[in-house]
C-alpha positions in Angstrom: -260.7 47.9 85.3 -257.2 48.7 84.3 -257.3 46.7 80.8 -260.1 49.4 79.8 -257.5 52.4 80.6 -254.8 53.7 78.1 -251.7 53.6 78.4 -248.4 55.5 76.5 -245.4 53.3 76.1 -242.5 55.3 75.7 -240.1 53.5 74.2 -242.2 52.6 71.1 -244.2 55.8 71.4 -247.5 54.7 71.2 -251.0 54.0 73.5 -251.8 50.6 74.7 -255.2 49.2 76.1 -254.2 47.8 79.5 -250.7 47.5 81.0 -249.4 45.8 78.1 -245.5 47.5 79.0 -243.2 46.9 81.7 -244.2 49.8 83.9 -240.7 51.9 83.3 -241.9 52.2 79.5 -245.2 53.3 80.3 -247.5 56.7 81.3 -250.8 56.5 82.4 -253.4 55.5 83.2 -256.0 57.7 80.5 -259.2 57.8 79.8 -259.1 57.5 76.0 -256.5 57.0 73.5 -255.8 60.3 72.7 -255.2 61.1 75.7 -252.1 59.3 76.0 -251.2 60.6 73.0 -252.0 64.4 74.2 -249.8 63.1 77.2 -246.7 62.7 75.2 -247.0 65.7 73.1 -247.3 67.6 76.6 -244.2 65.8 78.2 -242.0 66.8 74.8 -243.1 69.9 74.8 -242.5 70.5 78.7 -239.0 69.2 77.8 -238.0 71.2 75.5 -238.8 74.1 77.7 -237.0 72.5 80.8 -233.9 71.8 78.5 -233.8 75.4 77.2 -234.2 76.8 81.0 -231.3 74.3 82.3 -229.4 76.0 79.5 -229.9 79.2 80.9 -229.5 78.5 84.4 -226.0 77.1 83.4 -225.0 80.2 81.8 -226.1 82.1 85.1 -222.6 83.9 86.5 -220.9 82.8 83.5 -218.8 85.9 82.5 -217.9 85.0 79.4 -222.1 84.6 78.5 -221.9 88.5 79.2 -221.5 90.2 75.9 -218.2 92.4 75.6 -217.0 91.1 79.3 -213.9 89.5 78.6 -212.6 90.1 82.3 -209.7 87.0 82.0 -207.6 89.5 79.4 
């Protein structure tokens, strides 16, 4: 059954019929080809939002991040 699923491979970015990938390079199993593809676009998209919130959280008690507060002078 699993060579009639999709698969994403992420190193070469694009859906494979059966686990054609080492399984460290691959997402899935999906129904249909797209959506694998639907699957990536959602992973890159949830990481660009993770990335930007990490960026945030970084600046979180950072007094310099707070405009006008320049308490070292």
């Amino acid at each position: 059954m699993d060579d009639k699923q999709w698969y994403f491979n992420t190193v070469t970015e694009q859906p494979e019929l059966g686990k054609l990938s080492p399984i460290g390079q691959r997402m899935g199993p999906y129904k249909t080809k797209q959506d694998a593809l639907d699957a990536w676009k959602i992973v890159k998209e949830r990481n660009t939002v993770w990335d930007e919130q990490t960026r945030e959280w970084n600046k979180w008690g950072d007094k310099s991040a707070v405009s006008g507060d320049d308490s070292r002078s």
